[in-house]
C-alpha positions as CSV (number, residue, x, y, z in Angstrom):
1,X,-18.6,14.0,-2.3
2,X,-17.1,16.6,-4.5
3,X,-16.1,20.0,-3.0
4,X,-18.6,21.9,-5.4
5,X,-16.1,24.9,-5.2
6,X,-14.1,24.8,-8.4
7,X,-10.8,26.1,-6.7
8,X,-11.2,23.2,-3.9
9,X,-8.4,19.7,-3.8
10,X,-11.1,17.2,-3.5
11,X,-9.7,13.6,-2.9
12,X,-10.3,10.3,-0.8
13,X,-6.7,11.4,0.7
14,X,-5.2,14.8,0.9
15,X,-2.3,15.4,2.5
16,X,-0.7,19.0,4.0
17,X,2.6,19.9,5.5
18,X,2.9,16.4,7.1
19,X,5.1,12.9,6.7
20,X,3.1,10.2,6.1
21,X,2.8,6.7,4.1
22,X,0.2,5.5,2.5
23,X,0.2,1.3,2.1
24,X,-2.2,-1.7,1.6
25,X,-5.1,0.6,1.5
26,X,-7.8,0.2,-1.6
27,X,-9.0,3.8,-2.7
28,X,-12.2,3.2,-4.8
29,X,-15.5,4.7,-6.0
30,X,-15.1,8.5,-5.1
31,X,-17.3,9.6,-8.1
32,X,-18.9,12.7,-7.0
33,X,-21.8,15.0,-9.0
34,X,-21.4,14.6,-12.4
35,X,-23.7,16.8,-13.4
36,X,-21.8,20.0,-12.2
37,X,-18.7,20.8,-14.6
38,X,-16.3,20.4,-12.1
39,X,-13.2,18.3,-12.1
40,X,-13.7,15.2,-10.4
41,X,-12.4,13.2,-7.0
42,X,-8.7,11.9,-6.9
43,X,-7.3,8.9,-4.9
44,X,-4.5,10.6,-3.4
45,X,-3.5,14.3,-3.1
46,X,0.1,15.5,-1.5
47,X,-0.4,19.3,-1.5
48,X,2.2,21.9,0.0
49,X,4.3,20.8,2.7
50,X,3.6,17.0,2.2
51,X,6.1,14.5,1.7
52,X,5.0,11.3,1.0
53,X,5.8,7.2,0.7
54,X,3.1,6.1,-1.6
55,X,3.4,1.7,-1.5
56,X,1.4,-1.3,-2.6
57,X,-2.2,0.4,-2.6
58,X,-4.7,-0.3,-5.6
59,X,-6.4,3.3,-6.4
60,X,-9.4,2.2,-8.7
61,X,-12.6,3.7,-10.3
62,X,-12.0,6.9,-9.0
63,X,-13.1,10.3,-11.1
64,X,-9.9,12.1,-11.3
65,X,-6.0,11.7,-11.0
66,X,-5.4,8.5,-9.2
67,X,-2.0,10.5,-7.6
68,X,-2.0,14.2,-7.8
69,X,1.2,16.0,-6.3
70,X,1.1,20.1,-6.3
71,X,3.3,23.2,-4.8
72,X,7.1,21.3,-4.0
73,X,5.2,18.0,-2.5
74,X,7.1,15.3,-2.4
75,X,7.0,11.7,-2.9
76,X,8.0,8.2,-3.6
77,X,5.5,6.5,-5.0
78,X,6.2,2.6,-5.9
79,X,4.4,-0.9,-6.7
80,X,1.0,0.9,-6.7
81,X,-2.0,-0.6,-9.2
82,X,-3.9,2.6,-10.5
83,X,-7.2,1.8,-13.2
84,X,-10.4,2.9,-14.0
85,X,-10.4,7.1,-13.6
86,X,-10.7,10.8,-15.7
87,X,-7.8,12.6,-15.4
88,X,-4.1,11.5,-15.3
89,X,-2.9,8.1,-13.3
90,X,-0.2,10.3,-12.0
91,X,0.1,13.6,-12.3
92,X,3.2,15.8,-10.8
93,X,2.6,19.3,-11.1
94,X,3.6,22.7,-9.8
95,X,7.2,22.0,-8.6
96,X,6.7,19.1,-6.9
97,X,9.6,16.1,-7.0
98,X,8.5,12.3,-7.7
99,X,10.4,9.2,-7.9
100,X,8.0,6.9,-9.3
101,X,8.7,2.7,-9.7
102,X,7.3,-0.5,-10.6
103,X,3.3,1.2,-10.6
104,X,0.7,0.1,-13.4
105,X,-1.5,2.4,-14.8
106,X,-4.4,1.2,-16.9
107,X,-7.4,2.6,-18.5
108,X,-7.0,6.2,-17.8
109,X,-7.6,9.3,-20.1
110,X,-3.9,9.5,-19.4
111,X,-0.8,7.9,-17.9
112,X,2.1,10.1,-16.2
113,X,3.0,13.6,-16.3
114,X,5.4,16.4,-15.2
115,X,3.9,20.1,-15.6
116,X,5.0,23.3,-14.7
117,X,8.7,23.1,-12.7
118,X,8.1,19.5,-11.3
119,X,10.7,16.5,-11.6
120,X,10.2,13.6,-11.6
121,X,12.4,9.8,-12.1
122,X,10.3,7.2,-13.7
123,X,11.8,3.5,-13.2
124,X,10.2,0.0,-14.5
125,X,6.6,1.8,-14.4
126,X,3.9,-0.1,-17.1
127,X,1.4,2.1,-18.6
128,X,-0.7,0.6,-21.3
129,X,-4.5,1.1,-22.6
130,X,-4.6,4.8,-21.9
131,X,-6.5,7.0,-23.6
132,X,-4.0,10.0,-24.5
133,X,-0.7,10.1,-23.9
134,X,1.4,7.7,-22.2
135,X,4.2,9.8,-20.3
136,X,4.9,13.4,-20.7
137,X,7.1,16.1,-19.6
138,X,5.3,19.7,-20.2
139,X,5.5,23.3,-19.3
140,X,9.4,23.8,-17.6
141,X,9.7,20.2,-16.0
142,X,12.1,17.6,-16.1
143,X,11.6,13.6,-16.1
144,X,14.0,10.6,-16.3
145,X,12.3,7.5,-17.8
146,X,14.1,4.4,-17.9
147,X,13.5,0.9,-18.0
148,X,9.3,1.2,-18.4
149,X,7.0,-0.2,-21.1
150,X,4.4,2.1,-22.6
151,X,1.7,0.2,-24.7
152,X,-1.3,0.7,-26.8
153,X,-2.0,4.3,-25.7
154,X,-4.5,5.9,-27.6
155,X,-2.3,8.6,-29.1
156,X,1.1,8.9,-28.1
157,X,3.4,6.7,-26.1
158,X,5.7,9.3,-25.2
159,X,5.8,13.4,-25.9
160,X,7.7,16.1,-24.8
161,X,5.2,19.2,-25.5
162,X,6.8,21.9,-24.5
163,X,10.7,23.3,-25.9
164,X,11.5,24.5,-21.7
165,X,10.6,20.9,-21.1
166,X,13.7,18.0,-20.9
167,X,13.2,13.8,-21.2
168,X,15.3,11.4,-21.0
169,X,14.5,8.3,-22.5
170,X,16.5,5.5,-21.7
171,X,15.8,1.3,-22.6
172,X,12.0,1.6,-22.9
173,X,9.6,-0.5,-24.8
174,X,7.3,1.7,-26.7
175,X,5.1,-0.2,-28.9
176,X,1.2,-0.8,-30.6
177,X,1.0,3.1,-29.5
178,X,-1.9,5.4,-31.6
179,X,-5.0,3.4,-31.2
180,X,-7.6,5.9,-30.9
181,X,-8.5,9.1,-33.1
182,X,-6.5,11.6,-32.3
183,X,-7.0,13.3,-29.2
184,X,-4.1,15.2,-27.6
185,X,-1.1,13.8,-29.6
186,X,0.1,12.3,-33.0
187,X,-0.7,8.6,-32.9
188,X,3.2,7.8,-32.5
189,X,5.4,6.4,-30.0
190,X,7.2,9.6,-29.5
191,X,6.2,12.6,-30.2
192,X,8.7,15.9,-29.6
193,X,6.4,18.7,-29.8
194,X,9.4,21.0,-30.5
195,X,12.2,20.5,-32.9
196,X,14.2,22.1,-29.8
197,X,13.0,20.0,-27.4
198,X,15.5,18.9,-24.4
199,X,15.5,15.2,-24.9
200,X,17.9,12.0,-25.3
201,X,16.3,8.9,-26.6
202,X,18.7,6.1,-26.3
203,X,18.4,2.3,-26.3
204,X,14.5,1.7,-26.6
205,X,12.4,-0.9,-28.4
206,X,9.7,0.2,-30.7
207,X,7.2,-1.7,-32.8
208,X,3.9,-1.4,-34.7
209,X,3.7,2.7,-33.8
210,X,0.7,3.8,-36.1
211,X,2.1,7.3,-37.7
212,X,5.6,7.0,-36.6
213,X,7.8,5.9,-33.9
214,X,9.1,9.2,-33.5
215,X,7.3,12.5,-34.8
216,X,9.2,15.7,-34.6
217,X,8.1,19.2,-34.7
218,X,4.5,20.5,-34.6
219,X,2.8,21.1,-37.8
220,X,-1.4,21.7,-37.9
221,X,-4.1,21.5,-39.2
222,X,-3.4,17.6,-39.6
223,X,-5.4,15.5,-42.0
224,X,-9.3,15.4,-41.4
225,X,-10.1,16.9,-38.5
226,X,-6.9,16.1,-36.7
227,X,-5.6,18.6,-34.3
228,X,-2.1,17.7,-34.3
229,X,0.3,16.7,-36.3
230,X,4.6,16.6,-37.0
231,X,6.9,18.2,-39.3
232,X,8.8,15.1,-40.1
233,X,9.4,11.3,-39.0
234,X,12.6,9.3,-37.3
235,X,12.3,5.7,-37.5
236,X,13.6,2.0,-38.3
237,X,16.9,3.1,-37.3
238,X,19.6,0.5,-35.5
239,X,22.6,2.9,-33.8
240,X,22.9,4.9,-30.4
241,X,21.5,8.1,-30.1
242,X,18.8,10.3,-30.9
243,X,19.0,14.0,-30.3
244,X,16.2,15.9,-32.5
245,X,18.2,19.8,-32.5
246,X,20.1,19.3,-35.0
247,X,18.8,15.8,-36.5
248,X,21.4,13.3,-36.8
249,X,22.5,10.0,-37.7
250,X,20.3,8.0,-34.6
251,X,22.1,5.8,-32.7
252,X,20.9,3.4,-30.0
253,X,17.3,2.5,-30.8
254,X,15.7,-0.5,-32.1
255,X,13.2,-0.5,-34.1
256,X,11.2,-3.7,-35.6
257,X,7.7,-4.4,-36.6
258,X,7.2,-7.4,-34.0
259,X,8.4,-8.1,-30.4
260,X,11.8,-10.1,-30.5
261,X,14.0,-11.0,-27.8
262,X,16.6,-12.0,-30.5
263,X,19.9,-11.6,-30.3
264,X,19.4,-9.5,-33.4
265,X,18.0,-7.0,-30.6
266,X,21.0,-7.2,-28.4
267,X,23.1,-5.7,-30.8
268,X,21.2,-2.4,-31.2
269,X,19.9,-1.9,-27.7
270,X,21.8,-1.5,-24.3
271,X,19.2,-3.9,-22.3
272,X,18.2,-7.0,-24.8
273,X,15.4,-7.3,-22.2
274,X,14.1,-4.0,-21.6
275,X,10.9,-3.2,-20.4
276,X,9.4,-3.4,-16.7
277,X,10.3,-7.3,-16.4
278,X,14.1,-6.5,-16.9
279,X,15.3,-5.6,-13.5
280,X,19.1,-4.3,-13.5
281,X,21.9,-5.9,-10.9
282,X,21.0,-2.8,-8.1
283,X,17.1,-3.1,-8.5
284,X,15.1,-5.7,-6.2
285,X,12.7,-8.0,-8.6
286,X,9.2,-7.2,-9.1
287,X,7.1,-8.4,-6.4
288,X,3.5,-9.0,-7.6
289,X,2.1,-9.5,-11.1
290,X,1.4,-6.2,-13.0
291,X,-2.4,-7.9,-13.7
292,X,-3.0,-8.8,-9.9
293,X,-3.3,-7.0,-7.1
294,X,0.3,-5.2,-5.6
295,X,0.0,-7.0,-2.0
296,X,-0.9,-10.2,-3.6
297,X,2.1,-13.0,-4.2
């Protein structure tokens, strides 16, 4: 049941100035009263003090962030299966720290986030059929994203909303990204919110993006009703780089209108297999199927 105090941490697991792993364990149905305003029930909650090993758990149909992390918690969170909730899949906030690998996210308002003075690595994560955004980096944070496939969000794949923010975004497949009216984003697969913004966007695959691949700079109102909207447009560039302050030649990127593992790709990308399924030399190989359970062969 939902703590009716709005101020209150209400989750299936909260954690407090204490070690401790969390594996195998299903964390479903904590719905709570929906007819008080209130925010809803996570899965899992590392508060001040906590420092957590987050494995192989499915966190499902629950009314809130399926992993919230506030006030310098910190965890590892890896090869979990989180669908089915309000709120972000999970969210780092505060100044928490997060390493966060080989998870699925599904059918959330929104996928993963760093807020306030969090950090946060993201490795071989999938996020697809979200809502929102896909990843983001707000506020003062920092995140690493490499190596993870971001699909059919319902505005952006990516964004970096804030100019104190910093991404990098390294051999990532960002693709069929801006299916929904627009929400909290651009319907792009990148969207820098600042022309200033801290970021490095090097060696990803894009295709079929609605507005744009990438969209730069914040311009409103947008057309119709829209909320949001960019100043100007990078894409269908083959080179190395991408820095958006100044805007230069873009190097590094691939950008096509259909998946292709070509050859054609390895010639403009440093992974011609990017994406959660390409595991490099120093990481262990996926072990379940990102549609099945994690602690099922």
């Amino acid at each position: 049941m939902r703590d009716q105090d709005g101020n209150a941490t209400s989750g299936a697991i909260v954690v407090k100035n204490s070690h401790t792993e969390i594996t195998g364990c299903i964390i479903e149905n904590n719905q709570g009263d929906f007819s008080q305003t209130i925010a809803g029930i996570c899965g899992i909650v590392g508060r001040e003090g906590s420092n957590l090993n987050i494995n192989n758990n499915v966190i499902r149909d629950n009314s809130w962030d399926g992993i919230a992390l506030y006030r310098k918690a910190i965890a590892k969170i890896s090869n979990n299966l989180i669908y089915n909730g309000r709120g972000a899949g999970i969210g780092i906030t505060w100044d928490s720290r997060a390493r966060v690998r080989f998870n699925v996210i599904h059918h959330y308002w929104k996928g993963i986030g760093t807020f306030g003075k969090s950090w946060a690595t993201l490795n071989n994560n999938l996020v697809r059929d979200v809502r929102g955004w896909g990843i983001i980096a707000s506020g003062e944070s920092s995140m690493s994203c490499n190596n993870n496939e971001v699909r059919r969000c319902g505005n952006a794949g990516f964004a970096v909303w804030d100019s104190t923010a910093s991404m990098d975004i390294f051999n990532n497949v960002i693709c069929q990204n801006g299916t929904e009216k627009q929400w909290v984003a651009p319907l792009v697969g990148i969207w820098l919110a600042s022309e200033v913004s801290k970021v490095d966007i090097i060696g990803n695959l894009f295709w079929d993006n609605d507005e744009a691949d990438i969209g730069v700079g914040y311009k409103e109102p947008g057309l119709g009703d829209a909320a949001f909207t960019f100043a100007y447009k990078t894409e269908r560039f083959n080179n190395t780089k991408f820095r958006p302050t100044p805007p230069t030649v873009n190097q590094g990127n691939y950008f096509t209108t259909r998946p292709d593992t070509s050859s054609d790709i390895s010639k403009g990308v440093i992974n011609p297999k990017p994406g959660i399924m390409w595991i490099p030399p120093y990481e262990s190989n996926w072990t379940w199927d990102p549609d099945k359970e994690p602690f099922e062969d």
